[in-house]
N, C-alpha and C positions, 0 to 999 in steps of 0.2 A: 176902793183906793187903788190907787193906780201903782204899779209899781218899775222900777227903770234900773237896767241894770246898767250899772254905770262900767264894768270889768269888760274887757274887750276876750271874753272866755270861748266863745268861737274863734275867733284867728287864731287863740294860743293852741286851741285845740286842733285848728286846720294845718297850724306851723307844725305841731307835734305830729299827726298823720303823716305829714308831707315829708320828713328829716326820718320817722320811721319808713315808710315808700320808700324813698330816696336809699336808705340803708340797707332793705331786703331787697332791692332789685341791684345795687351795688353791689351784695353780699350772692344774690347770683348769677350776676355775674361775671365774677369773681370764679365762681365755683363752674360754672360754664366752659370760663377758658383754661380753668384747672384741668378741666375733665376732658377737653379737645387736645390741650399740652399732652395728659396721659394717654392718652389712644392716640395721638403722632405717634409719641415716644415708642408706643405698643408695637403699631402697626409698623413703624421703621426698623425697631429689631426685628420684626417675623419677615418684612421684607429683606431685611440682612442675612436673616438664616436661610432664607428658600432661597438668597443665589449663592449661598457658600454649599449650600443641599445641591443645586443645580449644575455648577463646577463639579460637585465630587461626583455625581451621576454621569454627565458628561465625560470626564477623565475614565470614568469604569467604560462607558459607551465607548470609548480610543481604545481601549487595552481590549473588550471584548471586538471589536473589528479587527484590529491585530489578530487576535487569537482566532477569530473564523479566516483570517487569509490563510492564517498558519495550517489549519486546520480542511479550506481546501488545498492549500499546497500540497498536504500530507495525502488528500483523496485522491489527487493526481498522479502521486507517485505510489498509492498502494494500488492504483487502476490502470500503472505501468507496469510493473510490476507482476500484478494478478497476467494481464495480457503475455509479458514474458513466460508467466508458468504454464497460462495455456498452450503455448506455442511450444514448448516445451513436452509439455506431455502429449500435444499432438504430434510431434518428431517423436516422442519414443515410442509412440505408437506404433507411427510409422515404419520404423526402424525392424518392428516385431514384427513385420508380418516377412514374408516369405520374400517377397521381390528383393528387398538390401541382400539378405542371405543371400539369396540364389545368384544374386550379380557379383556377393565375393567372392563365390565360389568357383564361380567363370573366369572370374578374372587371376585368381590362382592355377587353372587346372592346364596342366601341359598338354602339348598332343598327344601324349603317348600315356594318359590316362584317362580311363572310363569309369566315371562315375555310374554304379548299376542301380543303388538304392539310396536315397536322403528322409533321415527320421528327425524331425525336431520338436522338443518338447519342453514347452516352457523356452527357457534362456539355453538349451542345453541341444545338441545335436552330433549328428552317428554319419559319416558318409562308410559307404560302404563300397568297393568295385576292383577292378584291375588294374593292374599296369602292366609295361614292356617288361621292367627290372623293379632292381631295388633302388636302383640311385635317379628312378624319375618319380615314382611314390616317396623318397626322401625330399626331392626336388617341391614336390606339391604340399607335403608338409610345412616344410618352409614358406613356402610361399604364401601358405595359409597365415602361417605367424606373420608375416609382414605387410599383409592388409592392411591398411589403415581406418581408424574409424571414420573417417568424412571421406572416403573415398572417390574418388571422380577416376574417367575412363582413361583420362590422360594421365596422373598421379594417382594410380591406386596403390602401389606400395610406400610405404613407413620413409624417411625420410633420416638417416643417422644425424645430419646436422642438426635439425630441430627436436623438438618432444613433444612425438608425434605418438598417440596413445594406438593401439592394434584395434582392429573391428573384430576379430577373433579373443577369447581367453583360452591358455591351457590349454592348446591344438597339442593331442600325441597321436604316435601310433602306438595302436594296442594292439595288432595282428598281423603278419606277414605269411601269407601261405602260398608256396610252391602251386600254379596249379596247371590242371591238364592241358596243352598247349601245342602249338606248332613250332617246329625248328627246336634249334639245339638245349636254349635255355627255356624256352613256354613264360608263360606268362605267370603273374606272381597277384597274389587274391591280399586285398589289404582294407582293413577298419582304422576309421581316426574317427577321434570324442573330441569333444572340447566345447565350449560356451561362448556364448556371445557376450558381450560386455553391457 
């Protein structure tokens, strides 16, 4: 016996596959552009923070150039500076050796005084010699005190209008001695002390 199905149970079944298909490809894709919306979304905030991160690195990159101009400005002026000191210490070096002394002392000393002996030690020195009198060794005293310290050949003494510091400190006389001599009054033996500045 033959048998016929008379139900059309294929096509309900092909309509049913097809509205199921139809709803899990719809359902993903659905979830597809769910998932692409969430990773814009993602990827737009992280984009958003690395240029507010990028600004605030940038703005620190301005203040740390600022601060290295500052900071060679400042090299500049301690490499002017250093250079001043050197210059400095090499003028007071200068100043130590014997030539400054010897040329104040020349430029103080009258003709009628002879320098016989010069001791100097450290900052500290001793002339020792003769003179005619007492009022040309008083004379060379003084004159000692009014050396000036920058002295030149043309201005070597102190200057009352201005404030002008001495090349000399604390010029005395410590000795005056009578000594054996020609004519009426001989000649007179004298020591002066005093420091350099």
């Amino acid at each position: 016996m033959v048998r016929i199905n008379l139900l059309p149970i294929r096509q309900i079944l092909r309509k049913r596959e097809l509205k199921s298909f139809g709803i899990t490809a719809l359902a993903v894709l659905v979830a597809a552009f769910g998932l692409m919306g969430l990773a814009y979304t993602y990827v737009s905030v992280k984009i958003g923070d690395l240029n507010t991160e990028k600004s605030r690195q940038e703005e620190k990159l301005n203040k740390l150039k600022q601060r290295n101009q500052e900071i060679n400005t400042l090299k500049a002026e301690i490499a002017r500076l250093q250079k001043q000191v050197d210059t400095i210490e090499r003028l007071t070096k200068i100043r130590d050796t014997p030539a400054p002394f010897m040329g104040a002392v020349s430029l103080a000393i009258p003709d009628e005084v002879w320098v016989q002996q010069m001791t100097k030690s450290g900052r500290n020195f001793t002339l020792e010699g003769t003179g005619v009198d007492n009022t040309v060794i008083v004379k060379f005293v003084e004159n000692l005190q009014k050396i000036r310290k920058n002295y030149t050949a043309k201005q070597p003494r102190m200057d009352p209008s201005k404030k002008d510091e001495s090349f000399f400190a604390d010029v005395r006389l410590v000795q005056v001695v009578r000594g054996a001599g020609r004519g009426a009054l001989g000649s007179m033996q004298f020591k002066v002390v005093g420091t350099l500045r």
